[in-house]
N, C-alpha and C positions, 0 to 999 in steps of 0.2 A: 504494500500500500504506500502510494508516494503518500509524504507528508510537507509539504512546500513550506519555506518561511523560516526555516530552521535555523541557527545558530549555535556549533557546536560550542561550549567553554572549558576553558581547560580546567577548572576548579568545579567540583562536585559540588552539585545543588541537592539540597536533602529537602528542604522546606517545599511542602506543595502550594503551589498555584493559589491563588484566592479560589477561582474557580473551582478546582479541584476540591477544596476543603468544602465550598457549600454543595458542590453533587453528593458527597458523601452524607453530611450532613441529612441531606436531602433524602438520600435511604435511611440514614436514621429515622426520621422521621415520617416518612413513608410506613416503616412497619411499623411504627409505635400507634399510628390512627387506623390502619389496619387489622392489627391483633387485640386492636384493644376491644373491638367489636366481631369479627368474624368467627373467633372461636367459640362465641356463645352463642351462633346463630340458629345451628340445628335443634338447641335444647329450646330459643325462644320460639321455635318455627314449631315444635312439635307439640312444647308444655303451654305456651301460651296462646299461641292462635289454633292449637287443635290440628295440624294438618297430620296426616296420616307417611309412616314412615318413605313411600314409596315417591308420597308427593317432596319431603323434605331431602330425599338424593337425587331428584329431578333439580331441583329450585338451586342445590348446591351444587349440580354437575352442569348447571345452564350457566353460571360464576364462570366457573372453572374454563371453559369455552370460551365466554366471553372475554374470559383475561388472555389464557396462554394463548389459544389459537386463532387470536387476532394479534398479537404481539407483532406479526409480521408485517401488519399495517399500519402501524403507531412507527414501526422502525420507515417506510417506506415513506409517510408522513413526515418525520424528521428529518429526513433526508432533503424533502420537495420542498417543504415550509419552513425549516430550523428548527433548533430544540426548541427554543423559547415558547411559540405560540401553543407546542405541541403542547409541551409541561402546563402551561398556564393552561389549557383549554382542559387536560386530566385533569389536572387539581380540583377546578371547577366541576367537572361532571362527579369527581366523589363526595365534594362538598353537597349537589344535590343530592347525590345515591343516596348518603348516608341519610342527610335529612328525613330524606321522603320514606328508606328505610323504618326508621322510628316511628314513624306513624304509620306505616303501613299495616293493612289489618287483612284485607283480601287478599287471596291468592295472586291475582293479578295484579296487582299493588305491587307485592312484596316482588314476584318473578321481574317486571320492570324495574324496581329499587336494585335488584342485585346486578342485570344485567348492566345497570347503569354504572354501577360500583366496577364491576368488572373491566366495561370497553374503558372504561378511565385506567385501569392502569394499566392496559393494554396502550394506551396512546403514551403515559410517562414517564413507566418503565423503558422499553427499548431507548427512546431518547435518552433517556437518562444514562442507561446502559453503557448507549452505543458512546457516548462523548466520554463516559468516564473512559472506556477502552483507548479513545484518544487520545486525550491527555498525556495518557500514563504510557504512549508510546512517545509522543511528544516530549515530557518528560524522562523517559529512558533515555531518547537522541541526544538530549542535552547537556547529558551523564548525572541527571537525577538519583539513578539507579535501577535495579530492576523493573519494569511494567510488573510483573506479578506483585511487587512489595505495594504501589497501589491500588490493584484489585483486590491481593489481602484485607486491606485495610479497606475498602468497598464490603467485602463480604464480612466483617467483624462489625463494620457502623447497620448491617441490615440483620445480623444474628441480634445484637443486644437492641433494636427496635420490636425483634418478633420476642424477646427476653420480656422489657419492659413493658408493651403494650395487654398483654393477658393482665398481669398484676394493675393497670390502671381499670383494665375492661374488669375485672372481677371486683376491685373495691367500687366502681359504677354502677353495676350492678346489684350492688347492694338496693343502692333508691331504686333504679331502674333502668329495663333495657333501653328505652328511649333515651334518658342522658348518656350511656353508653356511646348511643349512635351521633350525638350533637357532638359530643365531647369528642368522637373519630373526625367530626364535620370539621371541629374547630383548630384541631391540629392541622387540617389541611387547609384552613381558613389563611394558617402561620405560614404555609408554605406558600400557596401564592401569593402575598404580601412579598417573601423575603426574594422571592423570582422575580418578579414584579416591579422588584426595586435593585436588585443584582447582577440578574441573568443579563450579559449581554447583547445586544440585538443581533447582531452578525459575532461570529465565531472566526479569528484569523485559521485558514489552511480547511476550514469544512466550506465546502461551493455546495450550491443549490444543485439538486439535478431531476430531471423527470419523472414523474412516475411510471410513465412504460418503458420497457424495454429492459429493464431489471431482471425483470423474472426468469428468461429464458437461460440469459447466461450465467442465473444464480442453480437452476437447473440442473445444469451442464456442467459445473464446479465441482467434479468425483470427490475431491480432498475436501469441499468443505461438510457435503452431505455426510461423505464418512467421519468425519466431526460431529455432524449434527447426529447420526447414528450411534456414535460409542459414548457421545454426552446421555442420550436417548437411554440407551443402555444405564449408564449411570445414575442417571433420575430414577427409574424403573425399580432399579435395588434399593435405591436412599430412600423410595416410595415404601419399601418394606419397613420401617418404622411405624407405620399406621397399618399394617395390614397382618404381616407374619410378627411383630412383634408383641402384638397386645396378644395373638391366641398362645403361644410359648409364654409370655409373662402369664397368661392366665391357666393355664397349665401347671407351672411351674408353682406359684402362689395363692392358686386358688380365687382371685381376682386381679384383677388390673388397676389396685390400687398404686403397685410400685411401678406401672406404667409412669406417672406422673416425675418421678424420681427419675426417672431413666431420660424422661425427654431433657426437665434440666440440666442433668450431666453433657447431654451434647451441646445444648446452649453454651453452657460454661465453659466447656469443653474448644468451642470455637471464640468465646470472648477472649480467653485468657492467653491460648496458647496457637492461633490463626497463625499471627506474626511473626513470634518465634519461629514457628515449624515453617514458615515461607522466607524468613532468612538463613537456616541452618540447611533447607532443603530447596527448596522452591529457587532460591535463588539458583544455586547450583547446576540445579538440573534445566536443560532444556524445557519447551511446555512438552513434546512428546513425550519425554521420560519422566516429566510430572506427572502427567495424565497416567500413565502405564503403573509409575507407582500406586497412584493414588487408586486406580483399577484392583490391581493386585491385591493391598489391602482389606478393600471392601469383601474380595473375593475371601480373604481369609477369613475375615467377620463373619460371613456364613459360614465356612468351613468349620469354627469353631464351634457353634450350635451344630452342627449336625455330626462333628466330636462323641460332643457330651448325651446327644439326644436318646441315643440307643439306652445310658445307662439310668435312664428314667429319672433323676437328680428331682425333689421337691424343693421348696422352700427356701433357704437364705442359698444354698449349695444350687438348686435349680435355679436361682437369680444370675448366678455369677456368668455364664455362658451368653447369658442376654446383655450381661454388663460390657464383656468382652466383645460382644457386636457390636455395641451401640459405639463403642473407644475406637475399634477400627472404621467402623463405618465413618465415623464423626470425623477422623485424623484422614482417611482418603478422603474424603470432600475437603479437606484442607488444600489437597495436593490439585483434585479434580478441577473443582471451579472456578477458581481463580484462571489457572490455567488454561480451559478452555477461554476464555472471553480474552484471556491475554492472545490467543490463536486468534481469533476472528477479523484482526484488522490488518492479517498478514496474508487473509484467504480471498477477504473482501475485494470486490470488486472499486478503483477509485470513485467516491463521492457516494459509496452508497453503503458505509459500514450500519447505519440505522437500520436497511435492509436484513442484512446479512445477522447481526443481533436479534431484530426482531423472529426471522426463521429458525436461528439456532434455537431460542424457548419455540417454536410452534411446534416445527418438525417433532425435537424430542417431547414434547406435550404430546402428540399425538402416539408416538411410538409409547410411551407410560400410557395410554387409556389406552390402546390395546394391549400390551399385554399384563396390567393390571386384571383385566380380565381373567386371560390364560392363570395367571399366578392364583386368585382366587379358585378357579377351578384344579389347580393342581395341591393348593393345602386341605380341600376340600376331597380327594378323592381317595383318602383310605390308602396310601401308599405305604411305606415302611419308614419310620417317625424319621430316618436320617435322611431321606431322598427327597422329597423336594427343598430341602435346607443345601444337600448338592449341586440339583439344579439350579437353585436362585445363584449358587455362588459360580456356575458356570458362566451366566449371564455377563458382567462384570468383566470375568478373567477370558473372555472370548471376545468383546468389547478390545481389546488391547491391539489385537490382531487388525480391529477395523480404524484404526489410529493412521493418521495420512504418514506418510513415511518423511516427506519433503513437510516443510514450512509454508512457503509459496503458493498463491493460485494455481491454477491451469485448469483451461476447459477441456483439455486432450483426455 
């Protein structure tokens, strides 16, 4: 990806960007008005307006769509329009979602409210995304330092957002879910203000460019789809936290009260030691040999449960093999993610990395709801208690394979 405008200096710059510092912030903030109301949605959706289970994984799988698998057009939008308008025009559509959210009572109400919640970060996320990945190449050329050292630090200001915002959403909650929802509104009330008055209108070295004509040659880019596939991959397994991880903690414990313990430990887990593990590692390594790590790992996270799983382990002893997942899983997402996004503006096509961000979540978004499926039907089918904790960890460690081998584009 050319990056115009540049000025090498011979003295290391450590200190980020103004800019730099409010994107991040910006994900801070993002999940804290985010979680502070989402994860209490399906219990308002089912205990308070009555709606029946079948309707409440419709309402949250029409979110879900609306965010990830539009993400490609928020990124394609940023690219045509800038971030600016993009971000300020999200913020705004969650400011409404949320509102309208909180009083929503009807079912159509509510499916509108969510929808709306969603296409908004579908439009300021990728932007957001795509320019931090800028920067922080911007930044590298200039002997900053590593790109991945500031998408670490992107991906630690968005872990302690989804950290903080439960514990505001749950003390909200107390009065009600409606202030909940005002209270998500008014954090993002904060953010378009600080865009509003920060974000600068034009971006030196990002050019405007069309909206058509993207797509084909984003198509036609083997190395970045096999990106967007071994990321896919990667999501798919990390996806096992909510899925294979509560029936083994609930096995193990007899409920999934120590679910709750186990998700903070990953929280914690990426607040504390993100950084470190991306200067001792991350930097070091290549992003392919990131990514590959960070693959591998996860792959042993499952390996380990399906270890211990034959020998039937209860209780604080039946905990520890889920503790030993959630450590590896948590430490390869350290190596994974960052990683990949530090990839994406070396694949991209020029002028159009908003693009190329926005597909990398669709594509793999898509790739997790199909075979979140499969996986559910494969913990479900009676097989022998270590096998499908195999094949989840085959996933992952077969993923590595589909790792682009080159850095660079090509459509060949």
């Amino acid at each position: 990806m050319s990056l115009p405008g540049l000025r090498r200096t011979q003295e290391p710059r450590t200190r980020l960007t103004p800019l730099l510092r409010l994107l991040i912030l910006t994900q801070f903030a993002f999940n804290i008005g985010f979680f502070a109301v989402l994860p209490f949605l399906s219990d308002h959706l089912g205990q308070a307006i009555g709606m029946a289970g079948w309707l409440v994984g419709l309402v949250l799988g029409l979110r879900t769509f609306s965010q990830q698998g539009l993400f490609v057009v928020g990124g394609a939008l940023a690219d045509r329009y800038g971030i600016r308008p993009v971000v300020l025009a999200g913020c705004a559509l969650r400011i409404a979602g949320f509102a309208w959210l909180g009083y929503a009572e009807a079912t159509w109400t509510v499916i509108g409210a969510v929808l709306l919640i969603g296409f908004a970060a579908a439009l300021f996320s990728p932007a957001v995304e795509s320019e931090v990945a800028r920067q922080a190449v911007l930044w590298e050329e200039v002997g900053g330092g590593p790109r991945s050292r500031v998408l670490a630090l992107f991906t630690v200001a968005g872990q302690a957002g989804a950290f903080v915002g439960p514990l505001l959403g749950a003390l909200l909650l107390a009065v009600d879910f409606r202030i909940a929802c005002l209270a998500g509104a008014g954090v993002f009330v904060l953010v378009l203000a600080a865009h509003a008055l920060l974000l600068p209108q034009r971006l030196p070295g990002r050019r405007r460019t069309a909206l058509r004509g993207g797509l084909r040659p984003l198509l036609r880019n083997r190395r970045f789809l096999a990106l967007c596939c071994a990321y896919g991959a990667y999501l798919l397994a990390y996806n096992q936290l909510y899925l294979a991880l509560p029936a083994e903690v609930e096995r193990a414990a007899g409920s999934q009260a120590p679910l709750a313990w186990l998700f903070a430990l990953s929280s914690l887990l990426v607040v504390t030691t993100q950084l470190p593990v991306t200067r001792r590692v991350g930097d070091r390594l290549a992003v392919r040999r990131s990514m590959a790590a960070g693959l591998l790992l996860i792959a042993a996270g499952f390996g380990v449960v399906a270890a211990a799983r034959p020998a039937g382990w209860t209780g604080t002893a039946g905990l520890l093999p889920a503790a030993g997942f959630v450590v590896l899983l948590t430490v390869g997402q350290m190596l994974v993610a960052p990683a990949a996004r530090a990839w994406v503006p070396d694949l991209a096509e020029d002028g159009r990395i908003g693009l190329y961000t926005g597909a990398l979540s669709s594509v793999s978004g898509l790739i997790v709801l199909a075979g979140s499926a499969a996986t559910g039907t494969l913990l479900d089918a009676g097989l022998p208690v270590a096998l499908p904790w195999l094949v989840l960890a085959a996933v992952p460690a077969g993923a590595v394979a589909l790792l682009p081998r080159r850095a660079h584009r090509s459509l060949a």
